[in-house]
N, C-alpha and C positions, 0 to 999 in steps of 0.2 A: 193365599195362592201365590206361587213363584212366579215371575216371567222374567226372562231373563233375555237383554240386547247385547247382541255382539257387535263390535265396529270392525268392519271389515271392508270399507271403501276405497280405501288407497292402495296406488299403485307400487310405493316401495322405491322411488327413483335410485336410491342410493345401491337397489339390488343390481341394479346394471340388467335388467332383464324384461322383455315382455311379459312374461308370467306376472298376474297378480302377487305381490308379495304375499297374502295368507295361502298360497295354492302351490310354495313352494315345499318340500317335501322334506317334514322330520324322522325319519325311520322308518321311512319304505309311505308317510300319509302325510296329505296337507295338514297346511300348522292348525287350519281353523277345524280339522274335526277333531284336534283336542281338545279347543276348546269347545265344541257342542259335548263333547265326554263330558266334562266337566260341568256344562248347565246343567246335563239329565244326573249326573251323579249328583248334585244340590239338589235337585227335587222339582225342577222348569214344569210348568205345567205347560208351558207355552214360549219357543224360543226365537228370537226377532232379529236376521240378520240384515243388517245396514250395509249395502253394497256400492259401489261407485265403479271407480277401474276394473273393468275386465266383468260388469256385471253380471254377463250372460254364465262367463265360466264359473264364476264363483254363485252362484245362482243355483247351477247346474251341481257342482260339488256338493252345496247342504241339501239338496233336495230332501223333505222328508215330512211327514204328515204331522209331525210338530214342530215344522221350520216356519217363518214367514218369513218372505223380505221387502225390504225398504229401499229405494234409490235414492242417495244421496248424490244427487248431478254436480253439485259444487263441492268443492270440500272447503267448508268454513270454517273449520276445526269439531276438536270431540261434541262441544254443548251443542250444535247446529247437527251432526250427524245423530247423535241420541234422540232430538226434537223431530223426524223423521217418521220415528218408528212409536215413540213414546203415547201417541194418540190411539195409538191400535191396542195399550194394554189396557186392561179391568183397571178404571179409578182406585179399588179398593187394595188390585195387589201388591204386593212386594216386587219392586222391580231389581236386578243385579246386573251392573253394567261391567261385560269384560271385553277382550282386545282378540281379535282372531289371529294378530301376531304375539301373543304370548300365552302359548300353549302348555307349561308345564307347571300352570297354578295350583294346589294342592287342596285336593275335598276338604281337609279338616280347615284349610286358611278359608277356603268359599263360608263354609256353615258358619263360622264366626263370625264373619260378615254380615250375612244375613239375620241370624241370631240379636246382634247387634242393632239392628236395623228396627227393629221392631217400634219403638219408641219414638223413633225419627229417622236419623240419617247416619249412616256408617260408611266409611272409608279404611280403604286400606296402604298403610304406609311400611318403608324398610329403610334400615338402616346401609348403607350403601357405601365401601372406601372410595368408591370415584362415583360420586353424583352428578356430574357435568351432564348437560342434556336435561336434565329431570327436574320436575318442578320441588322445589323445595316446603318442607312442612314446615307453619312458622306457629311459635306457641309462645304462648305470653311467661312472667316468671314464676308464675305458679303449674308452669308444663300445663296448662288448659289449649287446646288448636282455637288459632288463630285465625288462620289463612293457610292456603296452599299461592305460592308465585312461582312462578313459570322461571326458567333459567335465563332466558332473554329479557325476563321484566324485573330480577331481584339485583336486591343490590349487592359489592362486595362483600358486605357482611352474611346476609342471605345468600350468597353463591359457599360461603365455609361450612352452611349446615349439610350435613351428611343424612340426615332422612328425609327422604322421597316419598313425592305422591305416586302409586305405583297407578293409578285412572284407574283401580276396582272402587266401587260403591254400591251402597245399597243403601232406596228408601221407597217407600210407599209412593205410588205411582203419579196423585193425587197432588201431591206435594211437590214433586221433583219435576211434574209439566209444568206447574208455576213458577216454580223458580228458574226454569229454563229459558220463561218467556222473558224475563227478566233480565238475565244475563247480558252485557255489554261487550262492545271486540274494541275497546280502547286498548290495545297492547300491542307490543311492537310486529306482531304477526296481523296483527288488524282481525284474529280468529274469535269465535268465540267457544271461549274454555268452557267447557264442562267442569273442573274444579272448583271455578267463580260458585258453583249453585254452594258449596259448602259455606262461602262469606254471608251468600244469602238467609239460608238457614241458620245462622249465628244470629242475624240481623231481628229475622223470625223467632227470637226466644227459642225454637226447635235444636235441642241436645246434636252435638255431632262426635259419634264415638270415634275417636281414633284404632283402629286395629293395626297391631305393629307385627309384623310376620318376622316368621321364626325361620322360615326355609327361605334359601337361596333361589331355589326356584320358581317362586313368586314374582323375580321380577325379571325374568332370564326373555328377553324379548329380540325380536329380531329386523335387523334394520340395514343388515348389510352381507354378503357374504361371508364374512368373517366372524361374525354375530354367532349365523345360520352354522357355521363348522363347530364353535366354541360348544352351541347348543346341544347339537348331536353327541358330542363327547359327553357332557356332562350326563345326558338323558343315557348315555349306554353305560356309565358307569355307573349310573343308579339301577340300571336291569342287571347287569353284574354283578350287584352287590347284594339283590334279591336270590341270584340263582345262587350265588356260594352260602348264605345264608340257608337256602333251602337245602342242600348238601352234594350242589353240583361241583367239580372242579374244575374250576377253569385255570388253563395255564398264564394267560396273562390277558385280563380284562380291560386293558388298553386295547388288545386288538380282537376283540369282539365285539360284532355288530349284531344286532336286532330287529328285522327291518318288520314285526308282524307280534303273531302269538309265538313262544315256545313253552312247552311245558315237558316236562324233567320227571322225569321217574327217580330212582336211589343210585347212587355210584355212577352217577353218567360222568363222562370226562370229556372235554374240551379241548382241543390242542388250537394255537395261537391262530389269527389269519382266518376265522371262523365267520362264515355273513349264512344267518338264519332268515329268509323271506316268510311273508305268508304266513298261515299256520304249519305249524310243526310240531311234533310228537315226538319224545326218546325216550324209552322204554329202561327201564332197570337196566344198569350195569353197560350201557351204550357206549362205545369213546367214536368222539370224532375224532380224524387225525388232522394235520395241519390243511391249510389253505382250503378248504372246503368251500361250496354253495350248498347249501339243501334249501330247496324252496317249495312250502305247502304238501309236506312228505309226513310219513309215518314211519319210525324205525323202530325193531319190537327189540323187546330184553335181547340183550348180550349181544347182538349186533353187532361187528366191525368194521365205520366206514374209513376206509385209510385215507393219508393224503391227496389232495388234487380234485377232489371226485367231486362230481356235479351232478345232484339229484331234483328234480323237478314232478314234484306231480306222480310218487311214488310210491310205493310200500314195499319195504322191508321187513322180513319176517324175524322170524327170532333165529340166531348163532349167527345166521348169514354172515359172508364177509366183500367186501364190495370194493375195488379199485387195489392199489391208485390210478389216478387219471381213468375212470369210470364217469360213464356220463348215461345215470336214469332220466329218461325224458318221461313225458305224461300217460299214464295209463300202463304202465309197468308194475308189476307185482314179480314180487323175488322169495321164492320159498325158503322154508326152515333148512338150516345148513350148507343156503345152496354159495355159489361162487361166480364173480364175476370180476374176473381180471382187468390186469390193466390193458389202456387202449381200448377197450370196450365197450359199444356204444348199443343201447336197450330202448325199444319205443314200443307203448303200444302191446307189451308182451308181459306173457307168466312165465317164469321158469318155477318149475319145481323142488319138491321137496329134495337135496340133494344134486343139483343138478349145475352144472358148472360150463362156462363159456369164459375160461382166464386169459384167452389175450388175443388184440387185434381183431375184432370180430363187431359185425352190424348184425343185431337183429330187431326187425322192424314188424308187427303184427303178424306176429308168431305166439304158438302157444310150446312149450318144452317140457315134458313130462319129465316125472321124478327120476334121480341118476342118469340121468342124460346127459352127453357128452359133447359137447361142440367146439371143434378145435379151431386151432389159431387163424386167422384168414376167413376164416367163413363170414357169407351174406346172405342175407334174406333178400333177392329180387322180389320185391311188395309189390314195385308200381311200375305199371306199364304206361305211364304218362296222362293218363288219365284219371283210373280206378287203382284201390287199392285191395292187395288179395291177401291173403291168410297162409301161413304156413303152419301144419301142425307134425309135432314129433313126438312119438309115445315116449313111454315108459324105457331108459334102460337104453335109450337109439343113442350109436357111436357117430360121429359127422368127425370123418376126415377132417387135417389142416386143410386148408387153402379150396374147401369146398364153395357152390354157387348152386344156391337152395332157389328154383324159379317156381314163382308160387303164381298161381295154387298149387299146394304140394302139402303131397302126406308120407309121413314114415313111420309106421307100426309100430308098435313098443317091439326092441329088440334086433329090430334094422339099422342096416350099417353099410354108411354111404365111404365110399373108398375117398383117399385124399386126391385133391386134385379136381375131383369129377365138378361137371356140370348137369345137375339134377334137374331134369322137368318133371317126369311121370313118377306117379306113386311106389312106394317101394315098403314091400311085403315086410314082417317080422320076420321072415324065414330066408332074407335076402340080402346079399352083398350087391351095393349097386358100385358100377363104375363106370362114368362117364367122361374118358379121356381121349384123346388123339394115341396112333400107335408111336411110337418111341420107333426115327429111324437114325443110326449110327454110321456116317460117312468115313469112310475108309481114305487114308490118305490126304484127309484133310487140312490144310497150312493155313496158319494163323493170319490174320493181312499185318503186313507189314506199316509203319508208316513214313508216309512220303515227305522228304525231305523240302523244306519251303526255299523256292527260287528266288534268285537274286530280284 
């Protein structure tokens, strides 16, 4: 059996922030529910997170019926926070200790690990150009490990080696509370390291496998805001490199972001400046245009969203074409081939099959039958300040520029509201409404002049 401790105690001083450091946000989600990804994708039968700074939020965040937590009130370092939680796992299981600030460990690196582990005790180490900060792995001359030393405790010689203790391990539960009890804070932090339990089990005749990782992001950890930027980038160019791979196009994967799910139908296209929230959907043959939002949206085959457009919480039917500068809010449905221009703002609303509103126009909890027309200027009056009301327009209804739709309001399939008007009362298929002031034309009338400023 798995059980796997997260250390997620600390506050992050260097993040310059109140925010717990594991609660700060890699692509739209806290660092640490990568890393519970990542225990349940290993197999956790049971997952132990070690809390301290900001207990209650980060508490609050893993909430989950195979979470537990542990408070760690002091922070004495790793060995003293893992000794926490460690009482609470099955003697017999396999335990895996990882870092709630270093969230983009890799399934196949974890298995090895634990795989590993079986026999005794396994660690995982990487090859590093700038190890500074990181405890160094020291191996005797036959490359058998030795020790891991800390960067503050080795010496020059030991500060030139380039592979790192990256703090993953795994060993049997059994074992690793002993050697924990064990462990000593003689070091210039006065902590007590969690890596010391590997000199112990050297000591203990118990085998210590070194596992040397392959990916870079195994040790990609987060310690400062600049860290946290560096991260982000490299995590969105490895979702980039999956979608072109899958046979999306993106115009330049530098500037696309990912902040959720996206999944990709064939021939979908990308244009630069692109931030996907939430879940998202894009249908065969889709292009986004530049500078976009879509967040937690659905767009079906062939769909075109142009530039500027910000969709939330929406569907997109198939041909349709949407913006620029188009803004779907929540509860929006857009039918097959229909049109929504620029300056355009949609909530709460269907348009139909066909059915087009291309510019400057609100409509807010409305429904727009098929071929329906709503021209430029027009609004949905929803809310009387209190309640909100409904506007429906059949099949086929023309809406004047510069119309004022006061809802509740209906208009027939076939009705046709003149420009200008202001709409209350329902209006037949068989009927032109017009709701203006009369037009009166002054005769004689001089422009004003203007008056000249005094001394």
């Amino acid at each position: 059996m798995l059980e796997v401790i997260i250390l997620a105690a600390g506050q992050g001083s260097r993040m310059q922030s109140k925010l717990p450091k594991v609660l700060h946000s890699l692509s739209g989600r806290p660092l640490i529910h990568y890393t519970l990804d990542a225990a349940r994708a290993a197999g956790a039968h049971r997952i132990h997170v070690v809390i301290g700074c900001g207990a209650d939020a980060v508490e609050a965040a893993v909430r989950a019926p195979d979470v537990q937590c542990h408070l760690q009130a002091e922070q004495k370092g790793t060995g003293h926070a893992v000794q926490q939680a460690i009482g609470a796992c099955d003697s017999e299981s396999t335990v895996l200790v990882l870092f709630g600030d270093v969230p983009l460990v890799t399934d196949a690196t974890l298995q090895a690990v634990v795989t590993e582990a079986e026999d005794g005790i396994a660690m995982l180490s990487a090859e590093v150009e700038d190890p500074a900060g990181y405890g160094r792995v020291v191996r005797d001359e036959q490359g058998e490990f030795l020790a891991v030393v800390e960067h503050r405790d080795a010496s020059i010689a030991q500060q030139q080696l380039r592979e790192i203790n990256t703090g993953v391990l795994a060993s049997r539960a059994n074992l690793l509370e002993d050697w924990l009890s064990r462990i000593q804070n003689h070091n210039a932090q006065s902590e007590y390291y969690l890596p010391d339990v590997l000199a112990l089990a050297k000591e203990d005749g118990v085998a210590v496998v070194v596992v040397v990782s392959d990916s870079p992001l195994d040790t990609l950890g987060v310690n400062t805001p600049q860290q946290l930027e560096y991260l982000e980038r490299q995590h969105q160019w490895v979702l980039a490199e999956r979608l072109m791979a899958a046979g999306v196009f993106v115009a330049d994967r530098a500037r696309l972001d990912i902040r959720g799910s996206l999944r990709c139908g064939r021939d979908v296209s990308i244009d630069f400046n692109v931030l996907f929230e939430g879940n998202v959907t894009l249908g065969d043959e889709v292009t986004i245009g530049a500078h976009c939002v879509i967040r937690n949206a659905s767009i079906e085959t062939g769909a075109h969203i142009r530039p500027f457009t910000h969709i939330d919480g929406a569907t997109v039917k198939a041909g349709a074409e949407i913006g620029p500068y188009a803004r779907l809010r929540p509860g929006t449905e857009i039918g097959e081939q229909a049109k929504v221009g620029n300056f355009v703002e949609i909530k709460n609303t269907s348009l139909g099959t066909g059915a087009k509103a291309s510019h400057l126009t609100y409509l807010g909890d409305a429904t727009v039958g098929a071929w329906s027309n709503v021209g430029a200027g027009t609004i949905t009056c929803n809310y009387d300040g209190a309640n909100k009301y409904r506007t429906e327009l059949g099949e086929g209804v023309f809406i004047g520029s510069n119309s004022t739709l006061v809802a509740p309001l209906s208009v027939a399939s076939g009705g046709f509201v003149a420009a200008g008007s202001t709409i209350t009362d329902d209006v037949q298929g068989d009927q032109l409404a017009v709701a203006r002031g009369r037009q009166h034309n002054v005769d004689g009338w001089q422009r004003p002049t203007k008056t000249e400023d005094k001394p």
